[in-house]
C-alpha positions as CSV (number, residue, x, y, z in Angstrom):
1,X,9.2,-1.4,43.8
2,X,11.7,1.3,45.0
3,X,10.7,3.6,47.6
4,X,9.8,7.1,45.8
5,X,12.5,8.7,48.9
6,X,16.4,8.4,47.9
7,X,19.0,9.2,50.4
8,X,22.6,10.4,49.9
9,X,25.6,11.3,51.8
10,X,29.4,12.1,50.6
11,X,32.0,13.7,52.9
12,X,34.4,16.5,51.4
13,X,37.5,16.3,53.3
14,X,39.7,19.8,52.9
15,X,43.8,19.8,53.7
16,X,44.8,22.3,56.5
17,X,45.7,25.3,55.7
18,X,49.8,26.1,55.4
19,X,50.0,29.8,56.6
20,X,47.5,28.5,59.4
21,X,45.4,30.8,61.1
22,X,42.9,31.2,64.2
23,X,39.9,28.6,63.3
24,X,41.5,26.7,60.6
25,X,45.2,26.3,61.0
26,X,46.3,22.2,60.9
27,X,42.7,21.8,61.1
28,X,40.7,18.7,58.7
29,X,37.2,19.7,58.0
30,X,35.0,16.8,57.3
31,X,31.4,18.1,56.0
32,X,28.6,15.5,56.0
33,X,25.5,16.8,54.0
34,X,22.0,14.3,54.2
35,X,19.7,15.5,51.8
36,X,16.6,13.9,50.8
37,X,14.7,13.7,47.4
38,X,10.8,12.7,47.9
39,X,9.6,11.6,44.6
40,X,6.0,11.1,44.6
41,X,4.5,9.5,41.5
42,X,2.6,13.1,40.5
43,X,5.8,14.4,40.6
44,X,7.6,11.7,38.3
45,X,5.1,12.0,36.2
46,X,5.0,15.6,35.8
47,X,8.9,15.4,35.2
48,X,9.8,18.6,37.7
49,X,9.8,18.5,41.5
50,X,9.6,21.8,42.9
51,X,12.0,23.3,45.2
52,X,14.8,20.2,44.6
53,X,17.9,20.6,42.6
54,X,19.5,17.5,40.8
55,X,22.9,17.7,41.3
56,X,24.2,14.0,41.2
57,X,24.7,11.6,37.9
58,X,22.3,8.9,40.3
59,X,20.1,11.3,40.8
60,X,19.6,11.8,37.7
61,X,19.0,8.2,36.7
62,X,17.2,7.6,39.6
63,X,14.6,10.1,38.1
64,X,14.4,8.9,34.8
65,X,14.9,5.0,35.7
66,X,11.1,6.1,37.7
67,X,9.5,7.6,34.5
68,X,10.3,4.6,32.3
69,X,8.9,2.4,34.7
70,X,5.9,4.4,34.6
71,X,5.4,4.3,31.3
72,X,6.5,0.7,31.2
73,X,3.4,-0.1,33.1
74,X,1.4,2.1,31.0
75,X,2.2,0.7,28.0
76,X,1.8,-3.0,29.0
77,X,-1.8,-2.1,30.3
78,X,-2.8,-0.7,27.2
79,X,-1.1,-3.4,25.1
80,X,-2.6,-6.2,26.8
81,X,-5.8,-4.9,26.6
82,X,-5.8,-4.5,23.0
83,X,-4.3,-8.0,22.7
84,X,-8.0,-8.9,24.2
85,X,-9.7,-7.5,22.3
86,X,-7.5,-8.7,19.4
87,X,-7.7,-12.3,20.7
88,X,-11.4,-12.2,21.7
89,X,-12.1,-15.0,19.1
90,X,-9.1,-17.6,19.5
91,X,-9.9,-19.9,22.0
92,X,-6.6,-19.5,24.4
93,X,-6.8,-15.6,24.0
94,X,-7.8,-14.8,27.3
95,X,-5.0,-17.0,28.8
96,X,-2.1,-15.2,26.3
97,X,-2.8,-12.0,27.0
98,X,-2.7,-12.9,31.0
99,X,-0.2,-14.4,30.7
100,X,2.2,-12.0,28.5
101,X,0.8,-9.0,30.4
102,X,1.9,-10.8,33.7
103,X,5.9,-11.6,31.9
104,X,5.4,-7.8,31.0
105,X,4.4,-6.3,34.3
106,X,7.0,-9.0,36.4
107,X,9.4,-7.7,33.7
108,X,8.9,-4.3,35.0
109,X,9.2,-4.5,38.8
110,X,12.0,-7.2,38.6
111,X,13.6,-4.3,36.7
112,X,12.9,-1.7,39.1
113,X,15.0,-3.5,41.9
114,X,17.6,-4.2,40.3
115,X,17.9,-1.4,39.0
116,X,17.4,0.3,42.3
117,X,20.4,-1.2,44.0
118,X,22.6,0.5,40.9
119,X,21.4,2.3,38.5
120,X,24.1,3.7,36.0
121,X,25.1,-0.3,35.4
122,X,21.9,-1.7,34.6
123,X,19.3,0.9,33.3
124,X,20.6,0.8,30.0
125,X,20.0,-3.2,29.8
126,X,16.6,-1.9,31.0
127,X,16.2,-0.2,28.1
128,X,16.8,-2.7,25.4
129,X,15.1,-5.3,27.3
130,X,12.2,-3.3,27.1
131,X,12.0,-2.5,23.7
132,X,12.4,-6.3,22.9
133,X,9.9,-7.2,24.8
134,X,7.6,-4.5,22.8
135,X,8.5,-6.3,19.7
136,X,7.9,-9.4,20.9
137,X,4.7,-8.8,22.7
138,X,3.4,-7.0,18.5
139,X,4.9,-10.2,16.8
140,X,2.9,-12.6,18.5
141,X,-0.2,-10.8,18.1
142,X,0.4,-10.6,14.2
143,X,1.5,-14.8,14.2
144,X,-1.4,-16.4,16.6
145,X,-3.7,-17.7,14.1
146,X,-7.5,-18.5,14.4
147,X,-8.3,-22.0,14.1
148,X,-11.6,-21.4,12.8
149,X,-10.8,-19.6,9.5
150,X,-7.9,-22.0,9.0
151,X,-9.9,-25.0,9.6
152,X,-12.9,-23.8,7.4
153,X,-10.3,-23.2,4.3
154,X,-8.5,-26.3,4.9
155,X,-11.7,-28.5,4.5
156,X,-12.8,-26.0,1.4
157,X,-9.4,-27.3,-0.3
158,X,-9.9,-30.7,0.9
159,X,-13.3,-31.1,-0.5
160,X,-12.6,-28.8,-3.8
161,X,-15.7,-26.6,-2.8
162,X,-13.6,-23.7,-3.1
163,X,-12.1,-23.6,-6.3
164,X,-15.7,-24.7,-7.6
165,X,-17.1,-21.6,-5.7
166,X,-14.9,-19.3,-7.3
167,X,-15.2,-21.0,-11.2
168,X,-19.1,-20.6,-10.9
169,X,-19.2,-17.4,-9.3
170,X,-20.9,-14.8,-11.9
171,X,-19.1,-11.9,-10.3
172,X,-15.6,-13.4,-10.6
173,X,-15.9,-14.3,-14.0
174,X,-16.7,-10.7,-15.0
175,X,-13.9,-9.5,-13.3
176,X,-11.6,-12.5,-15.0
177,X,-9.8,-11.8,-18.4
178,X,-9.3,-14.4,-20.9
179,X,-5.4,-15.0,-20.8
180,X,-3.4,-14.3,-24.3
181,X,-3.6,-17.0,-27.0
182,X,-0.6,-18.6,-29.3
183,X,0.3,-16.1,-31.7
184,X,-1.6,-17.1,-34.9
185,X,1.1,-15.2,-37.5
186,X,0.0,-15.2,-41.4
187,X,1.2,-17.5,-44.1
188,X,3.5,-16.2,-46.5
189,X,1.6,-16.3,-49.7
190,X,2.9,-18.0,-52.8
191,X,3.8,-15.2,-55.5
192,X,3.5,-11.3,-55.2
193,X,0.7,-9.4,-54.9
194,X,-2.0,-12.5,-53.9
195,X,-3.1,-11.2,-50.3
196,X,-3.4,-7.5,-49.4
197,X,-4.0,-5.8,-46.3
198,X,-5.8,-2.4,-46.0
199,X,-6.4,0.0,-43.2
200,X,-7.1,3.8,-42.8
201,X,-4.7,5.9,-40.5
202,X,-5.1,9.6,-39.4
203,X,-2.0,12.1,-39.3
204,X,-1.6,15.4,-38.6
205,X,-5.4,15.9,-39.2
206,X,-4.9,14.1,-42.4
207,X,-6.8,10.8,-43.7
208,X,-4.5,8.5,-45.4
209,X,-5.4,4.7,-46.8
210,X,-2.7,2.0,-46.9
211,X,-2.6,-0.9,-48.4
212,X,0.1,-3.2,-48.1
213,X,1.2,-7.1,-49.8
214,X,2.0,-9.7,-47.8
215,X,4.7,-11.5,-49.9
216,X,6.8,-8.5,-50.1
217,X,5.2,-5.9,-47.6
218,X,5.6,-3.3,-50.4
219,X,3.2,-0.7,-48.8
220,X,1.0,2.2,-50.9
221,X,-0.3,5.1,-49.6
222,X,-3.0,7.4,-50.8
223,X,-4.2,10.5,-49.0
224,X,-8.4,10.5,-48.8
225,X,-10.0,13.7,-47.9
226,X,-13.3,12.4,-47.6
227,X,-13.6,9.3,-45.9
228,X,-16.7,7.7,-47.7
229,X,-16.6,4.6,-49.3
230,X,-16.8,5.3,-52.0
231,X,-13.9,7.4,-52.3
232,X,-11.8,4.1,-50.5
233,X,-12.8,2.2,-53.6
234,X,-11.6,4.7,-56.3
235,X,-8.3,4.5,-54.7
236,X,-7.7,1.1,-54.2
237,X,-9.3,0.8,-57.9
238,X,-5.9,2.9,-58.9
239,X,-3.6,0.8,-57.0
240,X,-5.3,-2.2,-58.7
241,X,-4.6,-0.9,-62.2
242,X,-0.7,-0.7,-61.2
243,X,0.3,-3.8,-59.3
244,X,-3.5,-6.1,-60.5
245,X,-5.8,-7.3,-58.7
246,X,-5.5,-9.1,-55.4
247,X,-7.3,-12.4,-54.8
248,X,-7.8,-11.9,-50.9
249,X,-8.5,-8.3,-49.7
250,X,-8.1,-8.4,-45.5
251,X,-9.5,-5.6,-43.9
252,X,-11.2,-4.2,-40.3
253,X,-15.2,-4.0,-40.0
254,X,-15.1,-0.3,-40.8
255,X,-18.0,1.4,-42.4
256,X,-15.8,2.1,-45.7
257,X,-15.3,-1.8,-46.0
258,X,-18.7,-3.1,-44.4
259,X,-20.9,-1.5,-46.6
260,X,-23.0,-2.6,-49.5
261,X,-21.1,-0.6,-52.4
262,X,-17.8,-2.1,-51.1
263,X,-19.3,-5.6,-51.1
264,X,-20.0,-5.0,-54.8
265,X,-16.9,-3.5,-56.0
266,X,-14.8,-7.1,-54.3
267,X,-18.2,-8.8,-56.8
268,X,-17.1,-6.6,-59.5
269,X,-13.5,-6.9,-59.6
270,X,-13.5,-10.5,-58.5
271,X,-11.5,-10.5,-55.3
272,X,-12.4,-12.1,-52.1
273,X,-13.0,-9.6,-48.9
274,X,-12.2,-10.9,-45.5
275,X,-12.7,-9.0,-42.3
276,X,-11.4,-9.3,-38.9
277,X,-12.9,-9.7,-35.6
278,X,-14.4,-6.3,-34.6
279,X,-12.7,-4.5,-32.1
280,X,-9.4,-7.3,-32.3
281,X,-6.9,-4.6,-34.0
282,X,-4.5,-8.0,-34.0
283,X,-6.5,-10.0,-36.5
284,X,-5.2,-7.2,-38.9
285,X,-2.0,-7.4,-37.9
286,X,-0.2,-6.6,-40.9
287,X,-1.8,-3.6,-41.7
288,X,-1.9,-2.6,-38.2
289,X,1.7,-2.8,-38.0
290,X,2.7,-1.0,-41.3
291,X,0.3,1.6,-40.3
292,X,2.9,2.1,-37.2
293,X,5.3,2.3,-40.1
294,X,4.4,4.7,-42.3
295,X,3.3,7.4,-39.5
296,X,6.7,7.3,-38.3
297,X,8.2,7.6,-42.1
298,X,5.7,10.3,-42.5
299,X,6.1,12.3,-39.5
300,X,10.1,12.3,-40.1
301,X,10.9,13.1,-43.4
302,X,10.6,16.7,-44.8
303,X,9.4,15.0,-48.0
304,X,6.9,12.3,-47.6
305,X,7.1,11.0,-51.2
306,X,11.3,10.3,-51.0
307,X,10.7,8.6,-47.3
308,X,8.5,6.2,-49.1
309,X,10.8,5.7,-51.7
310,X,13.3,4.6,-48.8
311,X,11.3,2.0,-47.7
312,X,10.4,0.5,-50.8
313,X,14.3,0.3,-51.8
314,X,16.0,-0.8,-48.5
315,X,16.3,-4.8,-48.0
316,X,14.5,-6.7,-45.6
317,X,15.6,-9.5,-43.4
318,X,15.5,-12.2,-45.9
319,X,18.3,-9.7,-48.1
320,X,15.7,-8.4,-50.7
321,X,13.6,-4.9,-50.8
322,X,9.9,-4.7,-51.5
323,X,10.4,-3.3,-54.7
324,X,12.3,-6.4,-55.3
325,X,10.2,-8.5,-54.1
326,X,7.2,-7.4,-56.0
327,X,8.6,-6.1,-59.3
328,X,12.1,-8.3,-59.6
329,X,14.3,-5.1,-59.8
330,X,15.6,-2.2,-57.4
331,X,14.2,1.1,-57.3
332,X,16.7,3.8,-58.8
333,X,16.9,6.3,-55.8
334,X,19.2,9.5,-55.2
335,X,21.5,7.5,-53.3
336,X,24.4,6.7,-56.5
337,X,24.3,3.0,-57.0
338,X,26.3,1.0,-60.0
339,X,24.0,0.9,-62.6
340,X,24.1,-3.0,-63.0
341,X,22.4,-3.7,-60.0
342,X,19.5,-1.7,-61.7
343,X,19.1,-5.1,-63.9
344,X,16.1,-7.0,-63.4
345,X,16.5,-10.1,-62.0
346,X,13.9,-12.0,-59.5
347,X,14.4,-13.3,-56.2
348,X,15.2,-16.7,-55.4
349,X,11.4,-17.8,-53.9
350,X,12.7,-21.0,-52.0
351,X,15.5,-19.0,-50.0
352,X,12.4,-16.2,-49.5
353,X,10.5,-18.6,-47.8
354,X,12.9,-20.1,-45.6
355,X,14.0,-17.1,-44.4
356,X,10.6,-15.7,-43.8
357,X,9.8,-19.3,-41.9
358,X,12.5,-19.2,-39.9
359,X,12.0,-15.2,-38.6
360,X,8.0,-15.7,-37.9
361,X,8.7,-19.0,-35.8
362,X,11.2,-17.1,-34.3
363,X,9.0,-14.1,-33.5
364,X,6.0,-16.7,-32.6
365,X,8.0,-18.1,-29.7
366,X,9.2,-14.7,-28.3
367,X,5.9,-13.5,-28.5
368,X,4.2,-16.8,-26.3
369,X,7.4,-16.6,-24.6
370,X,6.8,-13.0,-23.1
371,X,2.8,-13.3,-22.9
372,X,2.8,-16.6,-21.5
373,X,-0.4,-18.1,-24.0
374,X,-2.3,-20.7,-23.0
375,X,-5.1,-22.0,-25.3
376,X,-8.6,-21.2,-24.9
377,X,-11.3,-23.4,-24.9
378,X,-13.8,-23.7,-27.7
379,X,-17.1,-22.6,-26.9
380,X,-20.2,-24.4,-28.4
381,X,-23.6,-23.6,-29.8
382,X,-26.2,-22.4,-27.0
383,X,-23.5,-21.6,-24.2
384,X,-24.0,-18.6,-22.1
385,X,-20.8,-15.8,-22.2
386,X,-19.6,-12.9,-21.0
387,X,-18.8,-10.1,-23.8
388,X,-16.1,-7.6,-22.0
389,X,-16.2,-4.9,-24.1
390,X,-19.8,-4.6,-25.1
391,X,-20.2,-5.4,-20.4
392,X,-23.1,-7.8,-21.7
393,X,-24.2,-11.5,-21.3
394,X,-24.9,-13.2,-24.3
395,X,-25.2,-16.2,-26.2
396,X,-22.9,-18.2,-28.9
397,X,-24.8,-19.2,-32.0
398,X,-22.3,-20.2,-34.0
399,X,-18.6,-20.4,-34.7
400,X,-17.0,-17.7,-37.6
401,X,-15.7,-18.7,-40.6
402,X,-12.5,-17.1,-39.3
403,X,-10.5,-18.7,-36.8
404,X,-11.2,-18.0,-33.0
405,X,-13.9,-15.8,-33.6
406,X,-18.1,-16.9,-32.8
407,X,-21.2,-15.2,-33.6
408,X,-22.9,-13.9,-30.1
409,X,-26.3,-12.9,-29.7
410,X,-26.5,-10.3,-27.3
411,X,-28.8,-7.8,-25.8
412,X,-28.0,-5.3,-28.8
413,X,-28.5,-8.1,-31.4
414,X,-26.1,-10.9,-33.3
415,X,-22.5,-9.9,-33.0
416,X,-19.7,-11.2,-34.1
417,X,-16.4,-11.5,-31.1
418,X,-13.1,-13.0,-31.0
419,X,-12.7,-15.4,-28.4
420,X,-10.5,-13.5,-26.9
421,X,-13.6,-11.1,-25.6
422,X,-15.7,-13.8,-24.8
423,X,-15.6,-15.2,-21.2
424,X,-17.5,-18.1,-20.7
425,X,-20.2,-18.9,-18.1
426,X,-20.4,-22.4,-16.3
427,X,-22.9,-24.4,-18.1
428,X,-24.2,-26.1,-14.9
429,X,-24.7,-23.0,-12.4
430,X,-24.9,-24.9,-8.6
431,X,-28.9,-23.9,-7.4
432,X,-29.5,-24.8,-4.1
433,X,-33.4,-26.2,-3.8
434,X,-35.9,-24.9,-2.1
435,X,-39.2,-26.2,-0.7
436,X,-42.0,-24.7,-3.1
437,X,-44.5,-22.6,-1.3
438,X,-48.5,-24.1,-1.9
439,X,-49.0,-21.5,-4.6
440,X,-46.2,-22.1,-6.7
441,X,-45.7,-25.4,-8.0
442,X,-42.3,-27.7,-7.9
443,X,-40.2,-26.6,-10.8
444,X,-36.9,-28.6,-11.8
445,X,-33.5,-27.3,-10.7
446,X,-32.5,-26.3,-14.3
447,X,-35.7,-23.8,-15.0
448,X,-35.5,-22.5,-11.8
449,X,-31.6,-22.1,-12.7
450,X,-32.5,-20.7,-16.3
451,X,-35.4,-18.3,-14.8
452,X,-33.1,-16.5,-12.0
453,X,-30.3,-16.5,-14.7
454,X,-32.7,-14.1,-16.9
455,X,-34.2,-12.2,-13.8
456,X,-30.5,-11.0,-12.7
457,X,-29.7,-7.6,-14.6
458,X,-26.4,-7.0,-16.5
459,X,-23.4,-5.7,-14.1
460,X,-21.2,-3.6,-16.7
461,X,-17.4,-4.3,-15.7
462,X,-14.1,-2.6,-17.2
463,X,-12.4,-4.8,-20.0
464,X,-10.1,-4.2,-22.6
């Protein structure tokens, strides 16, 4: 290390003088000044030294060459110690951090005289030097591993113990969602009118009830001011006298559809009534979507009746309106029109269908496409679930008539879910045995399994 006293001379060498003169007349002055700058470390550190005037460019990094190296040492103290403590648990720690600490404070005094002997050439280099030893010293204590942790996952993977832990922990799988299924889209029915879809909307503080077909998506509208059943079945019995009376009616689980004077007005005029899975809008997708439809035809138009008009009257995709569709002639509208194409005449049902083939395959695949679907299991009779939007464990007792949905008996009673809210548990739970105590006699693994199973208390989780 550099002594903390520097020593200087220069000589300043002045020409005679030409008018000359007593005392300086062809006279060379040489001056010599010696002065001395004692640098103790108090001083460095507190960055003034009083009484001394810096008047040199060396002096100057002379001074500040001594503070770095100060705080180089300061920093590689304070690093290597919390590289111990850091490393405390790899087996070698102790000997990198001595070992890096020693490059670092070697680093430092090597530095120091070599910078000593000239300083405005090499304290720069000093300076960068530093800093990548800084960076290198943080780099390897974020990269040394710990052989324990990696050699206790390794043999997890090895042995498969892992991925089993994490399929049969009970925690995990209420926190896991069921992934999206294949798009299941509807078949296009075989004449007009067959299949109807019905669901209630509210807009603007308004109740409305839609019903739309499924052949020709011709959509009707009726505005409900009570929303009782029973005034849901007077309208629907006035759509019925116009277009006839559907043989499948799908609808949600709502109370205007599930009750008891609904289920004997479908008795009465001889239709069947299917429902969707409760709380799976998508089951209903039809409706669901027209719904979207009609609010935005509704909330646009100045008059609601002429909007709806629109729709009925402009073609589809497969070149043919709903009125078409339904009724085998266009609707006469305020736009002018030739009055021929006013003629009756019905669409041509094989190019309907190919068309409508063609655009639902093609929307199927774009919809597994962007969801990435993956089929779901099927869960049996007596196995144990997870229902995610009631946060309950139940029971399947049965599969639905309807496709992917199961009757569940849960803490509120049966229920009936779509598979797509039931997560199921692992049949065989892993139960590690115990040595029964004198007062309590050996049970086998699986009633010990099923008693601790019914002793754990419901954890509600989030789920959509």
């Amino acid at each position: 290390m550099p002594s903390s006293k520097a020593k200087y001379s220069y000589s300043i060498k002045r020409g005679a003088n030409p008018g000359g003169g007593s005392g300086s007349s062809g006279m060379n002055m040489t001056t010599n000044r010696d002065y001395s700058v004692n640098l103790s470390v108090q001083q460095v550190l507190s960055l003034w030294v009083q009484g001394t005037t810096l008047q040199h460019f060396t002096e100057m990094w002379y001074w500040v060459f001594l503070w770095c190296l100060f705080s180089s040492l300061f920093v590689h103290g304070a690093v290597g110690l919390l590289m111990l403590v850091m490393l405390q648990r790899h087996k070698r720690g102790r000997l990198i951090t001595l070992v890096l600490v020693s490059v670092g404070f070697l680093a430092s005094l090597s530095g120091s005289v070599i910078t000593s002997k000239s300083i405005p050439l090499h304290h720069p280099l000093f300076f960068i030097f530093f800093g990548l030893r800084l960076t290198s010293i943080e780099l390897s204590i974020q990269r040394v591993p710990i052989p324990l942790l990696d050699k206790v996952k390794e043999e997890l993977k090895k042995s498969g113990q892992l991925d089993e832990l994490v399929r049969n922990c009970k925690t995990c799988i209420k926190e896991r969602g069921n992934p999206v299924e294949p798009l299941m889209s509807s078949e296009l029915p075989e004449r007009p009118w067959q299949k109807e879809g019905s669901d209630l909307f509210t807009l603007n503080h308004d109740n409305y009830l839609l019903v739309v077909d499924y052949y020709s998506r011709y959509v009707e509208i009726a505005k409900l001011t009570p929303t009782r059943s029973q005034d849901v079945i007077v309208h629907l019995k006035s759509i019925f006298s116009r277009h006839g009376v559907p043989e499948n009616f799908f609808s949600d689980n709502g109370p205007q559809y599930s009750s008891q004077q609904f289920k004997d007005f479908a008795v009465a005029y001889g239709f069947k009534h299917v429902t969707s899975s409760p709380r799976f809008a998508q089951s209903n997708g039809e409706a669901e979507r027209h719904v979207q439809t009609a609010k935005q035809l509704l909330k646009k138009a100045k008059d609601p009746y002429l909007a709806l008009l629109a729709y009925r009257a402009t073609p589809l995709a497969n070149g043919y309106s709903p009125a078409q569709l339904l009724m085998g002639r266009r609707l006469r509208t305020p736009v002018p029109q030739h009055p021929s194409l006013l003629t009756p005449e019905l669409p041509d049902s094989t190019v309907v269908a190919a068309k409508e083939r063609e655009r639902r395959a093609k929307d199927t695949a774009n919809y597994n496409k962007r969801h990435r679907v993956r089929d779901l299991s099927q869960l049996t009779p007596g196995q144990p679930v997870w229902i995610t939007d009631t946060k309950s464990q139940g029971t399947v007792v049965s599969s639905h008539s309807a496709p992917r949905s199961y009757i569940v008996d849960g803490p509120s009673g049966t229920i009936r879910r779509n598979r797509h809210h039931l997560v199921p548990f692992p049949e065989t739970v892993p139960h590690t045995p115990h040595t029964p105590t004198p007062s309590t006699p050996p049970q086998p693994v699986g009633a010990a399994a099923l008693r601790e199973d019914s002793e754990q208390p419901s954890i509600p989780l989030c789920h959509r």
